[in-house]
py3Dmol code that shows the C-alpha trace and the ligand (Angstrom):
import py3Dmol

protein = """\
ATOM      1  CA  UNK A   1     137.234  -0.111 101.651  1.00  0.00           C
ATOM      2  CA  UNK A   2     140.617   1.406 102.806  1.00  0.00           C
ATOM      3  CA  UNK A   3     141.518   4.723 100.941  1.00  0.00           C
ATOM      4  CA  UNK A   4     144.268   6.014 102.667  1.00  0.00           C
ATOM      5  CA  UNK A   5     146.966   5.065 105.423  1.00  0.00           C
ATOM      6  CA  UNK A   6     147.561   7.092 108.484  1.00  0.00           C
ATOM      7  CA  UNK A   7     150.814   6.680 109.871  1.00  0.00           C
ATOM      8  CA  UNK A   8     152.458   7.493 113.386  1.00  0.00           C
ATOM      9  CA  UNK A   9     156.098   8.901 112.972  1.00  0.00           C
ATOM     10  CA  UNK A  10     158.408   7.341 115.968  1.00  0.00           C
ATOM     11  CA  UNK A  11     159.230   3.498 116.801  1.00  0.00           C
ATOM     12  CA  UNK A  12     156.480   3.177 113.819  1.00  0.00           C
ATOM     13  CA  UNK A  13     158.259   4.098 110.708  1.00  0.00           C
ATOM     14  CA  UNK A  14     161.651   3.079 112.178  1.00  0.00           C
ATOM     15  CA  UNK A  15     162.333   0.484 114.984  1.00  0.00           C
ATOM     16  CA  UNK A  16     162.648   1.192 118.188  1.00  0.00           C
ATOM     17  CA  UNK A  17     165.489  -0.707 118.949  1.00  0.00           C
ATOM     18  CA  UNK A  18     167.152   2.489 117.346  1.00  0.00           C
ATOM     19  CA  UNK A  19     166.456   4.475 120.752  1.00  0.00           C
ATOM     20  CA  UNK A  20     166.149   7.303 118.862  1.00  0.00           C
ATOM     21  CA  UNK A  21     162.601   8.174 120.627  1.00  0.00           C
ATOM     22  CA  UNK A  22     164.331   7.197 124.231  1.00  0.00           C
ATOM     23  CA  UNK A  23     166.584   9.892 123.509  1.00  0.00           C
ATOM     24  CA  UNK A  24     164.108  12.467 122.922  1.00  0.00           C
ATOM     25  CA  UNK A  25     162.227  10.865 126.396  1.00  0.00           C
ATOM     26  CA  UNK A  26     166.104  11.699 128.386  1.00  0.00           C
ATOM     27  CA  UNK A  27     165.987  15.254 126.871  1.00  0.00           C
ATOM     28  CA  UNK A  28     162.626  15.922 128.118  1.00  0.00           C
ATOM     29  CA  UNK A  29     163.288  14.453 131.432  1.00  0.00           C
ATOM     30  CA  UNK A  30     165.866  16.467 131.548  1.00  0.00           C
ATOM     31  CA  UNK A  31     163.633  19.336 130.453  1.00  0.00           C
ATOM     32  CA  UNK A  32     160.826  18.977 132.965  1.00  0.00           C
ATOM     33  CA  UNK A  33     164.077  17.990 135.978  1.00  0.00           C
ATOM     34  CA  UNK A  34     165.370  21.800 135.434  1.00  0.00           C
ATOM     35  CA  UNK A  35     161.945  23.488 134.900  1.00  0.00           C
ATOM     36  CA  UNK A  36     160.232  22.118 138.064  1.00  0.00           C
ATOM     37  CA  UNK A  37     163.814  22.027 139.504  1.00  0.00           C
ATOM     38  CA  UNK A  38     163.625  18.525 140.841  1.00  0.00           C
ATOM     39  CA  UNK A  39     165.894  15.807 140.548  1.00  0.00           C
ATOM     40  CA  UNK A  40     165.604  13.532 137.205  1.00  0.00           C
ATOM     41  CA  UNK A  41     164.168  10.450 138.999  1.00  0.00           C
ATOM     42  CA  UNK A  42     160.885  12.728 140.251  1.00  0.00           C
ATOM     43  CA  UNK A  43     160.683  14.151 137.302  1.00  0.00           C
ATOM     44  CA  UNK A  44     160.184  10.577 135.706  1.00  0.00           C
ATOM     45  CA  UNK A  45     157.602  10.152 138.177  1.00  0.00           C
ATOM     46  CA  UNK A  46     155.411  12.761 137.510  1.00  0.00           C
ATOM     47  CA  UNK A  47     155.918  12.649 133.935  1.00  0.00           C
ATOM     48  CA  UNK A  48     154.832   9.345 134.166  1.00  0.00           C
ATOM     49  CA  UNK A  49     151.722  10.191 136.680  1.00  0.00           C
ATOM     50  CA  UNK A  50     150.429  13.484 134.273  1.00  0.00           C
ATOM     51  CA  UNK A  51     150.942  11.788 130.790  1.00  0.00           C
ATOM     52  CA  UNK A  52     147.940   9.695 130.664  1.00  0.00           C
ATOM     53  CA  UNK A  53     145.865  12.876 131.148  1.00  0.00           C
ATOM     54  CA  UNK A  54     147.322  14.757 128.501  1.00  0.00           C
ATOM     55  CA  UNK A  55     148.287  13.986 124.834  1.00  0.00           C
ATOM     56  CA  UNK A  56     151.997  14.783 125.495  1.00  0.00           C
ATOM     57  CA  UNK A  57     154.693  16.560 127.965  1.00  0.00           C
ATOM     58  CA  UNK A  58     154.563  20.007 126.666  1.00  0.00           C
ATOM     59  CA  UNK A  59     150.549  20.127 127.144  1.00  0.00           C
ATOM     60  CA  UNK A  60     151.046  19.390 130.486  1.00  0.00           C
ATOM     61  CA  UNK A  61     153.607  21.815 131.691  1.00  0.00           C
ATOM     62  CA  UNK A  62     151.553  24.464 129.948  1.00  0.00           C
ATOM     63  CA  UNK A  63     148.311  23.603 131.568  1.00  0.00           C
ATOM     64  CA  UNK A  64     149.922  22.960 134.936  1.00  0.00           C
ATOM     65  CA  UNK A  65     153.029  23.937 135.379  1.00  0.00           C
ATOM     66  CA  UNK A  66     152.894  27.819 133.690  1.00  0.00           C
ATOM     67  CA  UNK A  67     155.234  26.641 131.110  1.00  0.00           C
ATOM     68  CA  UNK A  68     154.774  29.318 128.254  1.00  0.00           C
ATOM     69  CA  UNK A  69     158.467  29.097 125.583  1.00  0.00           C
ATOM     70  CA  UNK A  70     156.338  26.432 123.425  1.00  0.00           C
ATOM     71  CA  UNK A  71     159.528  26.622 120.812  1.00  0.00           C
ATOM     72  CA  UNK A  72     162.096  26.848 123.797  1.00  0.00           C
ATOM     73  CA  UNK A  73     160.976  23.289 124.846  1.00  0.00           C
ATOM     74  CA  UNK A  74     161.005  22.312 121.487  1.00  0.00           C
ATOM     75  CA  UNK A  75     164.480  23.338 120.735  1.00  0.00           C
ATOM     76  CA  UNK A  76     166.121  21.424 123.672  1.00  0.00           C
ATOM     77  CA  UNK A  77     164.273  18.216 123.007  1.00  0.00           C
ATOM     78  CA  UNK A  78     164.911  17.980 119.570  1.00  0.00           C
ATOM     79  CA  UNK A  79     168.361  19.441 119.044  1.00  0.00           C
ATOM     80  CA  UNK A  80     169.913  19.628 115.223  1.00  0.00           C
ATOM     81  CA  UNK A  81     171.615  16.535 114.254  1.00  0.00           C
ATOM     82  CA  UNK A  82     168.826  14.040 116.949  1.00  0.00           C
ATOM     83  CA  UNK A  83     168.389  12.027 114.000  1.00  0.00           C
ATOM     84  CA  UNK A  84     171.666  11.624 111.978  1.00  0.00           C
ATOM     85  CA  UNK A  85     172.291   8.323 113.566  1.00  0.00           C
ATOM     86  CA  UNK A  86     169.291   6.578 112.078  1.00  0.00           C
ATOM     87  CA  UNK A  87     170.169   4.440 108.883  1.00  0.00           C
ATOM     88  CA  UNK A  88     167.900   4.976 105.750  1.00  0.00           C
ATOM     89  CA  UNK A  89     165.792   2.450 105.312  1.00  0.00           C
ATOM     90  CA  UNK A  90     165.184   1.104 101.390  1.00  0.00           C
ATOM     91  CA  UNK A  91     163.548  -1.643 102.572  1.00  0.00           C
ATOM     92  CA  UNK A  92     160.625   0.612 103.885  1.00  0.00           C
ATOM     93  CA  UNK A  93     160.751   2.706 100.938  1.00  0.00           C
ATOM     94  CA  UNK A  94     160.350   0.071  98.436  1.00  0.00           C
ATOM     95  CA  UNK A  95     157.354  -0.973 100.991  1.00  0.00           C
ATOM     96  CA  UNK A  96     155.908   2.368 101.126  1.00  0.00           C
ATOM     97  CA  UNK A  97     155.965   2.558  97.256  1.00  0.00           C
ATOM     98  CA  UNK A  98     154.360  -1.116  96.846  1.00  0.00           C
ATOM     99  CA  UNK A  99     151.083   0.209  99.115  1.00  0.00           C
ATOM    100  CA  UNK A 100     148.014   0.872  96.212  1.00  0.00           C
ATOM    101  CA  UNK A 101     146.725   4.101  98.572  1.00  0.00           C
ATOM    102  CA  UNK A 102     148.183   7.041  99.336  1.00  0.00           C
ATOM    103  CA  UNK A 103     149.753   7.364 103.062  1.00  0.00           C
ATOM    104  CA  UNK A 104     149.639  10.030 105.216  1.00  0.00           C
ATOM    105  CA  UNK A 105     151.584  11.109 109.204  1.00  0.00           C
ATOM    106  CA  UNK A 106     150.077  12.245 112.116  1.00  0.00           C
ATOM    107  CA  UNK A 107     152.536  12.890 114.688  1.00  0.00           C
ATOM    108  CA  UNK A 108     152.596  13.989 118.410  1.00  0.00           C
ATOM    109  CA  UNK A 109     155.750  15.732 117.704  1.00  0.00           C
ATOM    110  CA  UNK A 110     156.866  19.283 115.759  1.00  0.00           C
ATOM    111  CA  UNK A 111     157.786  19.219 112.307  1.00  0.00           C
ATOM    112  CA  UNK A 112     161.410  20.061 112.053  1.00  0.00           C
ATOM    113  CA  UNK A 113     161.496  16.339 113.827  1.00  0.00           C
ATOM    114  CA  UNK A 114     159.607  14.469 111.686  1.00  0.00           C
ATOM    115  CA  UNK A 115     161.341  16.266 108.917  1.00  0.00           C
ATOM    116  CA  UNK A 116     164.783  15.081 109.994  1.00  0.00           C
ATOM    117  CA  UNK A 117     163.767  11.242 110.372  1.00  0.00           C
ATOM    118  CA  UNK A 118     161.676  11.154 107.129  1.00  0.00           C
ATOM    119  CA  UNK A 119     165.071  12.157 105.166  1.00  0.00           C
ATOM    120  CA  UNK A 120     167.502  10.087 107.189  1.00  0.00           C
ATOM    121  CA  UNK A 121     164.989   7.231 106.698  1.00  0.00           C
ATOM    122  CA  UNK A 122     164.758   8.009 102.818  1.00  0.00           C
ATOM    123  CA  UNK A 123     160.968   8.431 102.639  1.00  0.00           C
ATOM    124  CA  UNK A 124     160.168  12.292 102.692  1.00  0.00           C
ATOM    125  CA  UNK A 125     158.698  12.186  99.725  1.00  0.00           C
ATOM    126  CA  UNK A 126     156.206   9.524  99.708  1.00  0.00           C
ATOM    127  CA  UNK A 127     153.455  11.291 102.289  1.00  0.00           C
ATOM    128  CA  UNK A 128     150.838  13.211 100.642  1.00  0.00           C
ATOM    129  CA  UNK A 129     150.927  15.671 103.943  1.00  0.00           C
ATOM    130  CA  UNK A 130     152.659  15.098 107.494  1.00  0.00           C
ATOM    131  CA  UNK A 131     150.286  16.707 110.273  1.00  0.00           C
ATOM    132  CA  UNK A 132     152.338  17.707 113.433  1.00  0.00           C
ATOM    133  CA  UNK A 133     151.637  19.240 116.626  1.00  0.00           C
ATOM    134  CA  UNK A 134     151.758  22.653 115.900  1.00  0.00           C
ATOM    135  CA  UNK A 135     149.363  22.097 112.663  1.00  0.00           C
ATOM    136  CA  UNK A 136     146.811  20.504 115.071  1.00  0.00           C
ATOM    137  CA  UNK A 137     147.477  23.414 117.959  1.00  0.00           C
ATOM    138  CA  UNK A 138     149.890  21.737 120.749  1.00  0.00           C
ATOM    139  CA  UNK A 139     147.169  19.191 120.979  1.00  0.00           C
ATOM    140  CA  UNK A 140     148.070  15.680 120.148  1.00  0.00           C
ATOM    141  CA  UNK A 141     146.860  12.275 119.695  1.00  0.00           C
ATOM    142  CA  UNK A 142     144.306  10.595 121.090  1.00  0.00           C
ATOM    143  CA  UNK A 143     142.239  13.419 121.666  1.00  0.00           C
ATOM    144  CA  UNK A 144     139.208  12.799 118.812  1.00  0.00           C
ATOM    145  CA  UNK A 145     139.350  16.646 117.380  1.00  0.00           C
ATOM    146  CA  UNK A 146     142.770  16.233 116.523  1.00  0.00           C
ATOM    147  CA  UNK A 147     141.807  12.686 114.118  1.00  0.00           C
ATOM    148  CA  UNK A 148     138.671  14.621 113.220  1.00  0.00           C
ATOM    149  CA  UNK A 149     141.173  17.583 111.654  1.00  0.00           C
ATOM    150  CA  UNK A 150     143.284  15.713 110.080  1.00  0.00           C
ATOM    151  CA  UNK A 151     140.298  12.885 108.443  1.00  0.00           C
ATOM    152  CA  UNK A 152     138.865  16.881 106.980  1.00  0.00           C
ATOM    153  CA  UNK A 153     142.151  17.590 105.908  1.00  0.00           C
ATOM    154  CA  UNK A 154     142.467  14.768 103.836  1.00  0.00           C
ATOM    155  CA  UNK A 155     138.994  14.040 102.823  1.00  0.00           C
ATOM    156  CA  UNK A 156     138.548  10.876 104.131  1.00  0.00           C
ATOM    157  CA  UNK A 157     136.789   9.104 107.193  1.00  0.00           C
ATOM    158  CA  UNK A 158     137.725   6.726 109.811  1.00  0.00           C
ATOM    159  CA  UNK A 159     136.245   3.855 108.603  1.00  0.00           C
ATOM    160  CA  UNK A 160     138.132   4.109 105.287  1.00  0.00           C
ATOM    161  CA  UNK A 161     141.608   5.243 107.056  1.00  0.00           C
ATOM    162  CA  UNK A 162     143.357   2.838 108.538  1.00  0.00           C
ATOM    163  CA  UNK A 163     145.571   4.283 111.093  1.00  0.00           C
ATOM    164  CA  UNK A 164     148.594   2.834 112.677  1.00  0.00           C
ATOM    165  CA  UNK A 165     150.504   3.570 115.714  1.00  0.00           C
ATOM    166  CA  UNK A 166     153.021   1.805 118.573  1.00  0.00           C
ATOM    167  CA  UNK A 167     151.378   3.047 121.387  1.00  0.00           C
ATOM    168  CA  UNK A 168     147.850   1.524 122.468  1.00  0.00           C
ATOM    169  CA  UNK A 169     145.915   4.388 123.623  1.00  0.00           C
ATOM    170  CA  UNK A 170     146.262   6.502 120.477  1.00  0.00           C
ATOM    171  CA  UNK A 171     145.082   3.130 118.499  1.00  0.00           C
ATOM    172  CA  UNK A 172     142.335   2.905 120.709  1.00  0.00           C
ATOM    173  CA  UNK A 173     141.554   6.621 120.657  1.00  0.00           C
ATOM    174  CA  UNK A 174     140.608   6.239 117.128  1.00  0.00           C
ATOM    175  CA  UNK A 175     138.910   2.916 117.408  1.00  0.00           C
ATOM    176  CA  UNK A 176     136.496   4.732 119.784  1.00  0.00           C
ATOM    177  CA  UNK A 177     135.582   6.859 116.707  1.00  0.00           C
ATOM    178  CA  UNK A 178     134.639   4.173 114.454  1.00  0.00           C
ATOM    179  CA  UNK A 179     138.209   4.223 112.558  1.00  0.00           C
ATOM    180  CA  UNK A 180     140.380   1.150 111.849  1.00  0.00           C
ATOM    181  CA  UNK A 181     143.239   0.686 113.733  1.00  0.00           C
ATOM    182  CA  UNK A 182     146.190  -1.287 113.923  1.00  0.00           C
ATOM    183  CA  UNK A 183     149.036  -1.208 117.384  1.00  0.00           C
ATOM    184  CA  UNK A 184     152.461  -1.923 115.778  1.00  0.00           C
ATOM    185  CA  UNK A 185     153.548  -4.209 118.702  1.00  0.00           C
ATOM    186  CA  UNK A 186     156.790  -4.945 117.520  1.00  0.00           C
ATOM    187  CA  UNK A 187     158.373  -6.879 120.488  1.00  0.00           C
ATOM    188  CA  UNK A 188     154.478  -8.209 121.699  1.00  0.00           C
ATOM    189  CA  UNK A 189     154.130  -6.380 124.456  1.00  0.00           C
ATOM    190  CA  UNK A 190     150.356  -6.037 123.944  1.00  0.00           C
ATOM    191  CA  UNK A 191     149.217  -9.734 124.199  1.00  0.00           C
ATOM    192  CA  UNK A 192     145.834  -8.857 125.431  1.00  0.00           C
ATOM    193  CA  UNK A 193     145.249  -5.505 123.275  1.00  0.00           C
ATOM    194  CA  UNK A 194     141.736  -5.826 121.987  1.00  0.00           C
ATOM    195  CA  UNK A 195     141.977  -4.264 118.367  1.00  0.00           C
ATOM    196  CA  UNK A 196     144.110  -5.417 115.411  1.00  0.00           C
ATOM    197  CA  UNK A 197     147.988  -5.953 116.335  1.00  0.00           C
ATOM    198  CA  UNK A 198     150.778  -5.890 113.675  1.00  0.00           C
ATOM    199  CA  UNK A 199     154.039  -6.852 114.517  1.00  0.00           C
ATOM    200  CA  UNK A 200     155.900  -5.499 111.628  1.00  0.00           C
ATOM    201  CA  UNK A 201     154.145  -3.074 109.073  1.00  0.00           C
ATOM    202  CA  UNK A 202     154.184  -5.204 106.452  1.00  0.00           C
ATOM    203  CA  UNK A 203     151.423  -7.012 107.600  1.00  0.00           C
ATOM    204  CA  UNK A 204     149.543  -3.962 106.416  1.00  0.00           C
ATOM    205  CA  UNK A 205     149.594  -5.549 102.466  1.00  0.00           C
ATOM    206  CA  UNK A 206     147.773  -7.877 104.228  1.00  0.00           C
ATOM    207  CA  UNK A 207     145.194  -6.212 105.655  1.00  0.00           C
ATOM    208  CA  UNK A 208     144.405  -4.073 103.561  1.00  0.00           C
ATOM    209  CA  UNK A 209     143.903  -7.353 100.792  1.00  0.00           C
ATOM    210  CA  UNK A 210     141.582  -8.955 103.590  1.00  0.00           C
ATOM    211  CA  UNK A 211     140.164  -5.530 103.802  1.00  0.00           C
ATOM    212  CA  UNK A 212     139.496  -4.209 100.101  1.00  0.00           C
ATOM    213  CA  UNK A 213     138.809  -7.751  98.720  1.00  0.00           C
ATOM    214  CA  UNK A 214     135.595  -7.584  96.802  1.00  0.00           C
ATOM    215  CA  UNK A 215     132.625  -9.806  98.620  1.00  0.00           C
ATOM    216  CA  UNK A 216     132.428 -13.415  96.969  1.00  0.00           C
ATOM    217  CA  UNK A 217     129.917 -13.827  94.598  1.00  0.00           C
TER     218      UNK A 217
END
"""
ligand_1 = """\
1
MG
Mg 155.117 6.399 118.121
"""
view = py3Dmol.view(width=600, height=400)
view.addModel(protein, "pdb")
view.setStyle({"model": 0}, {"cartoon": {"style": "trace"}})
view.addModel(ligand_1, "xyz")
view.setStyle({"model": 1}, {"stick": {}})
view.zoomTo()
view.show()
């Protein structure tokens, strides 16, 4: 039985045809290019080469790279105004509303951010709590203490949450803990992902019918 729905915040809750989370990827290219002091395309690279090992940029240049202005970073990736270009969304609101549980967001990112898109989008008032990275102490998903916190926080399990993300390793992450997962794979990227692939999240009415149905007599 499925009590509760644990939502990711960006290219899950709005498209990401919007590019509003390949902005935020520039700005912290950008960020790591003139903190390391290397040009933009290296920084990429070992963006790209560190990631996997941490649960996002910022806990990487603080356990590698000495970085220590945790709200400096913050403040030049996610400038005032990052959002006002993404159109609310009634169509997920109305969506939102129709789900029988209550939902709830985890997100990688700091508050302020998630903030911003959840009023653009039109939805900041239909979570029962958002859980960002400073609530969970810089560390992010998929690292199992963070879903452990938040499950606590909202007095639920992993087997009764089902949890949805965009990016495969945080879906996974929570598999490995006995939760249900679904990847929002919007433009099927993830053919051969091995857990339960959505491509739009309205196929979550769906599963959670399949889900919740009572057993046939
Ligand atoms: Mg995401």
């Amino acid at each position: 039985m499925i009590k509760y729905v644990l939502f990711d915040l960006d290219n899950t809750l709005y498209s990401a045809r919007h590019g509003l989370e390949d902005s935020v990827g520039k700005r912290i290219v950008t960020f790591v290019s003139h903190y390391l002091n290397i040009p933009p395309e290296e920084a990429m690279r070992e963006r790209k080469k560190w990631i996997t090992r941490y649960s996002t940029t910022l806990e990487w240049l603080v356990a590698e790279k000495g970085l220590t202005d945790i709200e400096g970073y913050y403040k030049t990736i996610h400038p005032e105004g990052e959002a006002d270009f993404l159109p609310p969304d009634p169509h997920l609101r109305s969506f939102l509303q129709s789900l029988p549980i209550p939902c709830a967001i985890l997100t990688n990112s700091p508050r302020e951010h998630a903030d911003r898109v959840l009023r653009r989008l039109g939805v900041e008032d239909l979570f029962t709590r958002v859980f960002d990275i400073r609530w969970n102490r810089f560390k992010g998903k998929p690292a199992p203490e963070v879903f452990r916190r938040v499950l606590d926080a909202l007095g639920t399990a992993p087997d009764t949450t089902l949890f949805v993300d965009d990016i495969p390793r945080f879906v996974e992450g929570y598999q490995d803990l006995g939760g249900k997962g679904a990847l929002l794979d919007e433009h099927d990227a993830y053919p051969d992902f091995p857990h339960r692939r959505i491509r739009s999240l309205r196929e979550i009415t769906g599963l959670l019918h399949s889900w919740n149905a009572p057993p046939a007599p």
